[in-house]
SEGUMAR-337938 format. One record per residue (C-alpha): residue in three letters; chain; x negated, y, z negated; residue number from 1. Coordinates in nm, 2 decimals. Example, Ala and Ser with C-alpha at 12.3 -4.5 7.8 and 13.67 -1.06 7.14 Angstrom:
BEGIN
R  res  chain       x       y       z    n
R  ALA      A   -1.23   -0.45   -0.78    1
R  SER      A   -1.37   -0.11   -0.71    2
This chain:
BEGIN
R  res  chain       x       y       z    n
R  UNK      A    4.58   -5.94   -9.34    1
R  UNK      A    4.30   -5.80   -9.56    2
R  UNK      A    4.05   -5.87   -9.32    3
R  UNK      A    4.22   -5.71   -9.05    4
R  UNK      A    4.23   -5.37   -9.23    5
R  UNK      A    3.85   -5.40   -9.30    6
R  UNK      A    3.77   -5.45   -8.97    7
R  UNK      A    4.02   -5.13   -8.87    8
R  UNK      A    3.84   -4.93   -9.13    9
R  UNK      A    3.51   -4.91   -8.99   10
R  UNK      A    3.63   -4.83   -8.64   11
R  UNK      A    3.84   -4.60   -8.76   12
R  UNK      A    3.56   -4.39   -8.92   13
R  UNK      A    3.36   -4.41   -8.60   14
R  UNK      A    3.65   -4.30   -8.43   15
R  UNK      A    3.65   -3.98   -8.63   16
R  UNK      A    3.30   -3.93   -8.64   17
R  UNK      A    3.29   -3.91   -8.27   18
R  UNK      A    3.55   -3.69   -8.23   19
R  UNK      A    3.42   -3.43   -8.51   20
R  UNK      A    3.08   -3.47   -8.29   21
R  UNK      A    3.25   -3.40   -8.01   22
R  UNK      A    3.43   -3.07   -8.12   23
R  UNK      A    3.09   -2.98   -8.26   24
R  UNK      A    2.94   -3.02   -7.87   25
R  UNK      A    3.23   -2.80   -7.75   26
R  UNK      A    3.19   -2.57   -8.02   27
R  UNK      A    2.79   -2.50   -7.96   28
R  UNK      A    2.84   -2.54   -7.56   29
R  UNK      A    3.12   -2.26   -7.57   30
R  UNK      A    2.96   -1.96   -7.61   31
R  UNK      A    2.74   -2.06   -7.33   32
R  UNK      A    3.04   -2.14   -7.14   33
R  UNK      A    3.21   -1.86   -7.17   34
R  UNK      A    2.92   -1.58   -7.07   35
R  UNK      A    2.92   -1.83   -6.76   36
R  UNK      A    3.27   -1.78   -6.66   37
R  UNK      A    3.23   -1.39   -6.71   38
R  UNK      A    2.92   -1.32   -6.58   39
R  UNK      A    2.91   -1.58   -6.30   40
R  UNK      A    3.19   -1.74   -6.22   41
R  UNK      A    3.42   -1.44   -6.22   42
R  UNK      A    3.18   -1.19   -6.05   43
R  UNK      A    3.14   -1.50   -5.78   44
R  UNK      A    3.51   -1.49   -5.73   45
R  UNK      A    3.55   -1.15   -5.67   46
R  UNK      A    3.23   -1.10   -5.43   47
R  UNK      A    3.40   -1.38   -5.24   48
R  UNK      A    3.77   -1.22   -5.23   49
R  UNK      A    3.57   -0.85   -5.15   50
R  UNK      A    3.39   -1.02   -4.84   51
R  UNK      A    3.73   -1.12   -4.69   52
R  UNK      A    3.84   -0.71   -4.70   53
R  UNK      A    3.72   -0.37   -4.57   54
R  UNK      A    3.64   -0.27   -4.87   55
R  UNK      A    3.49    0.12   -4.94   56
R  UNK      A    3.35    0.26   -5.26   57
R  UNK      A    3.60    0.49   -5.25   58
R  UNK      A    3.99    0.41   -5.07   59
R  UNK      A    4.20    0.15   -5.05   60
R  UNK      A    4.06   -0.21   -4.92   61
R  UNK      A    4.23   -0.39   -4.63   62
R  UNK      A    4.25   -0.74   -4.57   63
R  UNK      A    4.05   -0.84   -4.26   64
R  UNK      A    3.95   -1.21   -4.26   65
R  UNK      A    3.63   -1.33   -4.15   66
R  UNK      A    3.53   -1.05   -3.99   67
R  UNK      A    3.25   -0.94   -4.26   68
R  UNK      A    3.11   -1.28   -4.18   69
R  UNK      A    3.12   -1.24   -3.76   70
R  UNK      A    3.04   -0.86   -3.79   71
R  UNK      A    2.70   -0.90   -3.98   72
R  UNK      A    2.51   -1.11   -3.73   73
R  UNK      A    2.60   -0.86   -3.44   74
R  UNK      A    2.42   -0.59   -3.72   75
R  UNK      A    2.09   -0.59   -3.57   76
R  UNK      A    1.93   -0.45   -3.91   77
R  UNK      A    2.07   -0.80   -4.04   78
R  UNK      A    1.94   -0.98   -3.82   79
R  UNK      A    1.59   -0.85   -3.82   80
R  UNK      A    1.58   -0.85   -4.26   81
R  UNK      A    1.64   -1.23   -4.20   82
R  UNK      A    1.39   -1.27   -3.97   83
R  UNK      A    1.16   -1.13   -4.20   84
R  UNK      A    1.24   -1.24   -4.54   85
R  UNK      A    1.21   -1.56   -4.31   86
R  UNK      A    0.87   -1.54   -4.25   87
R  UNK      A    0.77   -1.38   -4.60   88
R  UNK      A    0.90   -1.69   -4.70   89
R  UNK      A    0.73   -1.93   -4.48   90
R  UNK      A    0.38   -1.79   -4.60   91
R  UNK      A    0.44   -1.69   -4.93   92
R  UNK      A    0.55   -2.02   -5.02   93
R  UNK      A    0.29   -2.32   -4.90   94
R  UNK      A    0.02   -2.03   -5.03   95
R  UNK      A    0.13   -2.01   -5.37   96
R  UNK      A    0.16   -2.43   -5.36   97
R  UNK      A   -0.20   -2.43   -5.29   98
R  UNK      A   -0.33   -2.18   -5.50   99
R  UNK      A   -0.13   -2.27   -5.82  100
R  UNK      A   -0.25   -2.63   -5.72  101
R  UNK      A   -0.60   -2.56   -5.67  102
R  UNK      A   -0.62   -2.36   -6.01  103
R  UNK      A   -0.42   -2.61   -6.22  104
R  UNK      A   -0.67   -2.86   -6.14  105
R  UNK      A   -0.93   -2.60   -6.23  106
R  UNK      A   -0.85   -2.60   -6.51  107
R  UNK      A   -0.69   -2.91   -6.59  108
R  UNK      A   -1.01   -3.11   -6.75  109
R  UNK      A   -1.07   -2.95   -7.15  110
R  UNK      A   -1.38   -2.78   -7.18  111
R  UNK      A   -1.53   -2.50   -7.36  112
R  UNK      A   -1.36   -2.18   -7.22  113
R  UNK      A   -1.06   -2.31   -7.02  114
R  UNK      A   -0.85   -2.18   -7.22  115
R  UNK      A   -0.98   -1.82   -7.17  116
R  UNK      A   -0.96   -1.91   -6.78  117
R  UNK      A   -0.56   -2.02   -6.82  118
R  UNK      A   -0.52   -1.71   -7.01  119
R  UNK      A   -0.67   -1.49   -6.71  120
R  UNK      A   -0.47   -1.66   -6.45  121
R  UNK      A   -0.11   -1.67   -6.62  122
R  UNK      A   -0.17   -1.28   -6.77  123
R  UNK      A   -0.01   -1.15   -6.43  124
R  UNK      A    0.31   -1.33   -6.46  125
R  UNK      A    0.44   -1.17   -6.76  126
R  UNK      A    0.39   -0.82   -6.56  127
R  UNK      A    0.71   -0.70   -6.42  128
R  UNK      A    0.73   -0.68   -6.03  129
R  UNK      A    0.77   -0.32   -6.05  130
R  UNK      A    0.46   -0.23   -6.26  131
R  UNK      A    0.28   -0.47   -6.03  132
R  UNK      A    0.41   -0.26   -5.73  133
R  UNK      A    0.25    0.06   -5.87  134
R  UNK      A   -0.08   -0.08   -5.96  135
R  UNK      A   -0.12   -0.23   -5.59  136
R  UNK      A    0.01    0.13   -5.44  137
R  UNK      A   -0.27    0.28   -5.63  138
R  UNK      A   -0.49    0.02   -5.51  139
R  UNK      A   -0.42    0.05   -5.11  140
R  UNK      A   -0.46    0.45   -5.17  141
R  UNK      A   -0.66    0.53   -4.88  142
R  UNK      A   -0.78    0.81   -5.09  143
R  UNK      A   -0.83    0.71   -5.40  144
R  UNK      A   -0.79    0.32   -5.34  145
R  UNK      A   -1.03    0.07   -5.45  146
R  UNK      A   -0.99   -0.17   -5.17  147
R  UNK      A   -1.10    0.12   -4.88  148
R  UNK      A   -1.35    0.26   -5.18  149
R  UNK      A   -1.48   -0.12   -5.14  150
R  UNK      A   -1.49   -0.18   -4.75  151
R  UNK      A   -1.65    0.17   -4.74  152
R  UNK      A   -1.93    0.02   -4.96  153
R  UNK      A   -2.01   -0.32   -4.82  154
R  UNK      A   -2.01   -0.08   -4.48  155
R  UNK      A   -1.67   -0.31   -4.34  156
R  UNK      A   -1.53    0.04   -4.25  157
R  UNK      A   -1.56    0.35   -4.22  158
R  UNK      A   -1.20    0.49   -4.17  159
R  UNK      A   -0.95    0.52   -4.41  160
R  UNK      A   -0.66    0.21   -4.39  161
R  UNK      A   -0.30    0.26   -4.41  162
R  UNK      A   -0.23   -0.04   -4.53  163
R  UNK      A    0.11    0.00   -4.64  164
R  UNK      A    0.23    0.20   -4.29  165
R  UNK      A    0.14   -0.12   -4.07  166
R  UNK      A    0.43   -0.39   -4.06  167
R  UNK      A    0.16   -0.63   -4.04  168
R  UNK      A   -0.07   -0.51   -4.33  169
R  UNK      A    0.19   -0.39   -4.52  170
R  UNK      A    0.31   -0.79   -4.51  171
R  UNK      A   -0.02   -0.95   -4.61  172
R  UNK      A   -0.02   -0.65   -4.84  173
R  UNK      A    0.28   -0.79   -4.98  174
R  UNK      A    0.18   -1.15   -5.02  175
R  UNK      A   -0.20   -1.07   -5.16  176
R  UNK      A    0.01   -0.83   -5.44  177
R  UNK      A    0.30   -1.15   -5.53  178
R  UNK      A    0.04   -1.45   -5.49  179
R  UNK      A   -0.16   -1.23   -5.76  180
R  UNK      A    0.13   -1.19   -5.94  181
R  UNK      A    0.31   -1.52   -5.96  182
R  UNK      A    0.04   -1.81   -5.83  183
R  UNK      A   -0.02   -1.86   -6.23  184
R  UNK      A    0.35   -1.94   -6.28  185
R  UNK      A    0.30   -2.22   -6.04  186
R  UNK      A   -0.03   -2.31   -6.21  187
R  UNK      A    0.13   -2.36   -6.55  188
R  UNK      A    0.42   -2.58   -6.39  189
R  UNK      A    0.15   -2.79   -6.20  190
R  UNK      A   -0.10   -2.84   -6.48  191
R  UNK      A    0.20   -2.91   -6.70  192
R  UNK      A    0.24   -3.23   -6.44  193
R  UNK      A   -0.11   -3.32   -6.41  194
R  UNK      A   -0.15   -3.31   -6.83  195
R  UNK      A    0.09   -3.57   -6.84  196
R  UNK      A   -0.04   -3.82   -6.60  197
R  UNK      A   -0.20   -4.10   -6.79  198
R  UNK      A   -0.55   -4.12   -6.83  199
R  UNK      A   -0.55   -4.49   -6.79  200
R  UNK      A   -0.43   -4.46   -6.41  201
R  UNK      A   -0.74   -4.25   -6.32  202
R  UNK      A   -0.98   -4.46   -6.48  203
R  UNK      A   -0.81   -4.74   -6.31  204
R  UNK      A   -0.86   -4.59   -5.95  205
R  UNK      A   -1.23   -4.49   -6.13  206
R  UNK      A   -1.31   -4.86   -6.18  207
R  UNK      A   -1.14   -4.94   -5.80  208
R  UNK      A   -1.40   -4.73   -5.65  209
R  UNK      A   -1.18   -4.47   -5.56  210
R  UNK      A   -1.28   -4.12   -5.48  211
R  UNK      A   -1.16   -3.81   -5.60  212
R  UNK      A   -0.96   -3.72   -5.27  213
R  UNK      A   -0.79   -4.10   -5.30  214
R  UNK      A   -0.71   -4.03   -5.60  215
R  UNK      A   -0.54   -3.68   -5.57  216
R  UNK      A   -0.35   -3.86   -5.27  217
R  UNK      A   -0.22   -4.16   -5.41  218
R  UNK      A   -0.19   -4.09   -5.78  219
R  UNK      A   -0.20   -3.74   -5.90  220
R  UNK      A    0.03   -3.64   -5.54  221
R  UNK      A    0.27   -3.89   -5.65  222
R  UNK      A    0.31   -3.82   -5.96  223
R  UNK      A    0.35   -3.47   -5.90  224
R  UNK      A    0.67   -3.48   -5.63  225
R  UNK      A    0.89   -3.32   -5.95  226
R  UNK      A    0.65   -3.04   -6.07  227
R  UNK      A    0.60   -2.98   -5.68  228
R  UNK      A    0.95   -2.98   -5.61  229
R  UNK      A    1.01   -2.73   -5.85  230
R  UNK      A    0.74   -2.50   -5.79  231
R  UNK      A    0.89   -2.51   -5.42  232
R  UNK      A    1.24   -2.41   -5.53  233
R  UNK      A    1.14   -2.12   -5.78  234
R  UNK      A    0.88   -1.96   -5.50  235
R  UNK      A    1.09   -1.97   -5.19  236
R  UNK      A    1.46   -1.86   -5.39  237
R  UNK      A    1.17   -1.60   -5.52  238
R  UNK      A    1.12   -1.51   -5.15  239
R  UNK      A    1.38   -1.51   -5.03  240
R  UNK      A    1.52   -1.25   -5.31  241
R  UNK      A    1.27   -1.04   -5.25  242
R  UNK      A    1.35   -0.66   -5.32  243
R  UNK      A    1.12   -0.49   -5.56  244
R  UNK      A    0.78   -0.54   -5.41  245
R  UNK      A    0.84   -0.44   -5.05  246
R  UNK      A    1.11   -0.14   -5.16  247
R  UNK      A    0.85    0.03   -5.37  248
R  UNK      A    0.55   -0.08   -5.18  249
R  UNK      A    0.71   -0.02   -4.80  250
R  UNK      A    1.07    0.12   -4.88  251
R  UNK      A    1.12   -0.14   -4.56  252
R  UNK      A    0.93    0.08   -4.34  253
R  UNK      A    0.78    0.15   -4.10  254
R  UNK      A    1.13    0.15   -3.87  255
R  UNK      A    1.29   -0.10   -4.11  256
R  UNK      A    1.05   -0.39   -4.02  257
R  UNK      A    0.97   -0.43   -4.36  258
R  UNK      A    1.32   -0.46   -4.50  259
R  UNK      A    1.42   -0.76   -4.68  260
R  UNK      A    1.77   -0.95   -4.67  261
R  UNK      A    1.81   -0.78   -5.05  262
R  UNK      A    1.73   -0.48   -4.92  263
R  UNK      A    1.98   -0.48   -4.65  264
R  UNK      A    2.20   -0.58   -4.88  265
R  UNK      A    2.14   -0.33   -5.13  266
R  UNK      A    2.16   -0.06   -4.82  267
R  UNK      A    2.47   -0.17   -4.68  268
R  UNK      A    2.67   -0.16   -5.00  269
R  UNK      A    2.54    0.12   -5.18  270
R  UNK      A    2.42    0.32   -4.90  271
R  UNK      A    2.67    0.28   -4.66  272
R  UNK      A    2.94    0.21   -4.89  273
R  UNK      A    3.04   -0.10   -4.73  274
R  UNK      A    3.13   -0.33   -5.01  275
R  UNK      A    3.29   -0.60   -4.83  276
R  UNK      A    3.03   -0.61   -4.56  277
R  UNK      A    2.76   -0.59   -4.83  278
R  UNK      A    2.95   -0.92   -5.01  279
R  UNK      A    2.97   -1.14   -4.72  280
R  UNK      A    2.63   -1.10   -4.64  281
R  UNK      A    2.55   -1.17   -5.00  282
R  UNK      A    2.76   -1.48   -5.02  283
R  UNK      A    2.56   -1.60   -4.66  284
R  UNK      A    2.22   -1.51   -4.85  285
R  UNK      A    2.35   -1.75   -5.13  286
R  UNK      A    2.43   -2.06   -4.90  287
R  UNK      A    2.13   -1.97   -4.76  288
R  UNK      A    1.94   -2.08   -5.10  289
R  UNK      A    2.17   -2.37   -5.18  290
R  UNK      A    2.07   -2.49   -4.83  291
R  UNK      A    1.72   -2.43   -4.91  292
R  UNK      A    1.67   -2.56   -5.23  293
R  UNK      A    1.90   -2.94   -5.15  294
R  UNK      A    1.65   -2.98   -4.85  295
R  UNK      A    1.39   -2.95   -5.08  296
R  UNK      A    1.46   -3.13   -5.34  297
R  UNK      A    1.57   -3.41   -5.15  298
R  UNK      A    1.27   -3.45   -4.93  299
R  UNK      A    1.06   -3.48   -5.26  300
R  UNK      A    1.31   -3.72   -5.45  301
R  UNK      A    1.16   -3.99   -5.59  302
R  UNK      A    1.29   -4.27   -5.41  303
R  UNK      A    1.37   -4.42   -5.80  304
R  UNK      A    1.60   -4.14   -5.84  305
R  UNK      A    1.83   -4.28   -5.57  306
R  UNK      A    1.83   -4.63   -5.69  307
């Protein structure tokens, strides 16, 4: 009987301890919980229960169904803000991948000075997008600009561009500005990965006779898929959302061939005063990046993350 009881008593105090842990979990997860639930969750809710309603700013909303969801792809606005947040995306994305790559492994060996080099090429990312936006307008002044000051010097041209009133300068305007601004975000996530590749490995492949592109392709690349991965997922959801840097650069002109899905968006509802509308597009946009970011991180799974 007595030895019964002292086996109970431990496991009884364990017992207790895990259950005062476990209040202590819920206690320190709650706060985060609940700003999820009302600043997430809830507004997710609604945007979803607007989208199924004409809904104006101002009146009473009526239930209509889907039709938010069939009307917006008969809005040819819609339809052409995809198509070019589409291909924003498709060459913003592989260019910052490359970049970021090529500088992370710039300056990924420790030398005198690298430091000052990670410093220059991270500075940009702590500038917000709209500040950014401004120093680029002043930059493609074709008055006052320093890029037509420049091509008027090295004798490229003679005339005055408008690079911001061409759909097709005005995008690679666009990219030149957000590659600037965010390639050293992917650096940092990139040369995070490479610092943590063993040293042994490289010397291996060293000793093997292996050259540096060999290397790169069946080590470092390897060992990379999860910084990759994620540098993928934060520049094209990046993309896809974009709104400051062509509404202050373009306003999504000329004719509205610059406008962005955001901008649409932001257009619809607080232009147009289309609320519903406005959500049902939104809630597409979001599928849109669920969609987007499960391919991705699938095709770059480690194939030990599935076993």
């Amino acid at each position: 009987m007595t030895t019964t009881m002292g086996r109970r008593q431990p496991r009884m105090r364990s017992t207790r301890r895990s259950r005062r842990e476990a209040r202590t979990g819920i206690l320190l997860v709650l706060p985060a919980a609940v700003m999820l639930l009302i600043f997430f969750a809830a507004p997710l809710v609604q945007m979803v229960w607007i989208s199924f309603h004409d809904w104006p700013l101002l009146g009473t909303p009526t239930w209509i169904g889907l039709e938010n969801y069939l009307t917006m792809f008969d809005d040819a606005s819609f339809v052409q803000s995809l198509a070019f947040t589409g291909l924003y995306t498709v060459i913003l994305v592989p260019v910052l991948l490359i970049l970021g790559m090529a500088l992370a492994l710039l300056v990924r060996v420790r030398r005198r000075g690298v430091g000052v080099f990670r410093t220059i090429f991270f500075a940009p990312v702590v500038i917000g997008f709209s500040l950014a936006a401004y120093i680029w307008i002043y930059l493609l002044d074709p008055r006052v600009g320093l890029f037509d000051q420049l091509l008027k010097t090295l004798g490229i041209t003679s005339a005055a561009g408008y690079w911001l009133a061409n759909p097709e300068l005005a995008l690679l305007s666009a990219v030149v500005m957000v590659v600037w601004k965010s390639v050293g975000f992917g650096m940092l996530l990139l040369l995070t990965g490479l610092l943590a590749i063993p040293d042994e490995l490289t010397d291996a492949a060293r000793i093997d006779r292996a050259g540096p592109v060999q290397t790169f392709r069946y080590i470092t690349l390897p060992l990379l898929r999860r910084p990759i991965a994620l540098t993928l997922v934060f520049s094209a959801v990046a993309s896809v959302l974009a709104f400051e840097q062509f509404y202050l650069l373009t306003g999504g002109g000329p004719e509205g061939q610059t406008t962005t899905v955001v901008m649409e968006i932001f257009r619809v509802g607080f232009n147009n005063f289309q609320l519903g509308l406005a959500s049902a597009m939104s809630i597409f946009l979001m599928a849109i990046l669920v969609l987007i970011s499960a391919i991705q991180l699938g095709i770059l799974r480690d194939k030990h993350d599935t076993e």
